[in-house]
C-alpha positions, 0 to 999 in steps of 0.5 A: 198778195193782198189779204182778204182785208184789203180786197174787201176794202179795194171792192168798197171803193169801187162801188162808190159810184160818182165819187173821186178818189179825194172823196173817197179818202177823205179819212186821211184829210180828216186825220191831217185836220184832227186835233188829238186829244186823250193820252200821250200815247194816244197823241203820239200813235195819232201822228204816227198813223197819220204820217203812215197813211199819208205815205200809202196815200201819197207815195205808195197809191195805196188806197185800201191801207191808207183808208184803213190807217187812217181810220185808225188814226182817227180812233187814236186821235179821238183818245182811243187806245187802238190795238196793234194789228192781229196777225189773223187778219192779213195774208201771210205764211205760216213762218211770218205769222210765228214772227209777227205774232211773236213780235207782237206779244213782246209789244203788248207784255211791254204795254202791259208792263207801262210802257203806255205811260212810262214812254208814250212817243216810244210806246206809239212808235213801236206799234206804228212800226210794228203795223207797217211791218204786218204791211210790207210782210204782205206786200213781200210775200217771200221776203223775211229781211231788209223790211224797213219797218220791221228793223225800226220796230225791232229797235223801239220796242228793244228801247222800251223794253228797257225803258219799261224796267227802269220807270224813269222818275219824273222829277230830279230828286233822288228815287227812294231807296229799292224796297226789295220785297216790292220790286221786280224786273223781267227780262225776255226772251227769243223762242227756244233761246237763251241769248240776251237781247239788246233790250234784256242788256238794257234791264240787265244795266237797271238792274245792276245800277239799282243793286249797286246802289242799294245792295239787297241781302239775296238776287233770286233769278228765276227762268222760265219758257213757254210750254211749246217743249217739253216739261223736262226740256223747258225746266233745263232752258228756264236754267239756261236763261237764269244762268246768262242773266247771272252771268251778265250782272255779274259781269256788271259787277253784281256780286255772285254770291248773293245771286240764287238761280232757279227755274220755273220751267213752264210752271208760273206762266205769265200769259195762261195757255195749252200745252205745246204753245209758243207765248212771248210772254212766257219766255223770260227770267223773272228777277227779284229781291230779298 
C-alpha cells in the first residue's frame, strides 16, 4: 500500500511525456556521479542513500522511492544534514507509527547527544536503515517482524547509544580524570519498561569502567517517564527503571553504598509535551555524580 507520498510522485512521472525511465531517474546517476562533501556524517549518509536508492532502482523497480532517496542523497551529499523520514508522511496503521515514531526519537535524542560527530558512519547507518524500515513497514502493511531493516536499525542505533555515552577519545593518551560535577549518562528506555536494552547494557559498561577508575564520592540514579501515565503510576516506573540501572552497576562491581536512587517520575522532562504523551526522550534514568 502505497502512501500519498509515493502516488503523487508515481503521477509526476507518468506526465512526463517523451522521457525514459533513465531520463527520469537521472537523480540516482546523479548521486552515483556526486563527490560528497561536508561532515563525516554527511558523507557517510550520502553513500547510504546512494546504496538504498540503487537498490529500489535496480532491484526493487521502485521508481517513486528511489527518486525520492536519492534526492536525499543528494542533499547529504551537498553537506546537508538531512533529517530522518517523519512518520506522518507514509501510510502506515496505527501501531507501526507508535513504533516507528518511538524508534525515531531514540534516533534523534541519539544525534542530539553527538552521535552526529562522536561516530558518523554508525550515526548515517542508523537513519538509512531506520528510512528503509519506514519503507517496507509500508510495503508490508501487516507485518510487524522479519523486516530486514528494521533489525539492522535496531543494532546501529543500540551501538550508538552506547557509543554516544562513552565519547570515545581521539588520541591514545589517557582521559583526564571524571570531573563529577560535569558528567552525566543517560540511559533509555522502552515505553512502560524497565528492562534494559542491549545499548542501556552498553552505557551501564562505560559507566561502571569510569566510576571503577575513578571513584566519586556519591552515584545519583534518578528515573524518569514519560507523561503517557499517570503522576503516581510514572513516579513508581521512574523508580523501577533506577532500581534496575542500580542493579546492573552493582553487578559491574560498583559499590551499592555509594549509590542513591531517586525518581523524577514526569517532573524534568527531557523532551517538553502535554499530558498522556508517549516521548522516547523522556523514558530514561539520568545518571550523575558528586
Amino acid at each position: 500500500m502505497k502512501s500519498v507520498r509515493t502516488l503523487v510522485l508515481a503521477a509526476s512521472v507518468l506526465t512526463l511525456g517523451g522521457c525514459t525511465m533513465f531520463d527520469t531517474y537521472s537523480e540516482v546517476d546523479a548521486l552515483n556521479e556526486a563527490k560528497a562533501v561536508g561532515s563525516p556524517f554527511t558523507q557517510s549518509l550520502a553513500k547510504e542513500y546512494k546504496d538504498y536508492a540503487n537498490n529500489q532502482l535496480e532491484e526493487m523497480f521502485d521508481y517513486p522511492d528511489a527518486l525520492h532517496f536519492a534526492r536525499k542523497g543528494l542533499a547529504a551529499a551537498s553537506g546537508e544534514a538531512v533529517m530522518p523520514e517523519p512518520v506522518t508522511d507514509w501510510n502506515l496503521s496505527e501501531n507501526h507509527v507508535r513504533e516507528l515514531a518511538a524508534a525515531r526519537g531514540r534516533l534523534i535524542v541519539a544525534f542530539d547527544l553527538g552521535g552526529r560527530e562522536v561516530a558518523p558512519a554508525t550515526a548515517a547507518l542508523a537513519q538509512a536503515k531506520y528510512d528503509c524500515w519506514i519503507e517496507q513497514q509500508e510495503e508490508n502493511w501487516k507485518s510487524t517482524e522479519d523486516l530486514s531493516c528494521k533489525k539492522e536499525f535496531m543494532d546501529a542505533i543500540a551501538e550508538l547509544e552506547g557509543l554516544v555515552q562513552q565519547a570515545p577519545e581521539t588520541n591514545t593518551q589517557e582521559p583526564p580524570p571524571m570531573i563529577p560535577e560535569e558528567a552525566m549518562y543517560l540511559v533509555f528506555f522502552n515505553w512502560d519498561s524497565y528492562d534494559l536494552s542491549s545499548g542501556a547494557q552498553n552505557v551501564l559498561d562505560a559507566v561502571a569502567e569510569e566510576v571503577i577508575k575513578n571513584p566519586p564520592s556519591q552515584i545519583i540514579v534518578d528515573g524518569h517517564a514519560d507523561t503517557s501515565g499517570s503522576k503516581d503510576y510514572n513516579e513508581r516506573l521512574g523508580f523501577k527503571r533506577a532500581n534496575a540501572v542500580r542493579d546492573a552497576l552493582v553487578k559491574r562491581g560498583v559499590s551499592e553504598d555509594i549509590i542513591s536512587v531517586e525518581s523524577s517520575g514526569e517532573e524534568e522532562l527531557l523532551v517538553e509535551t502535554p499530558d498522556g504523551i508517549r516521548e522516547p526522550a523522556n523514558r530514561r534514568v539520568n545518571i550523575s555524580f558528586k
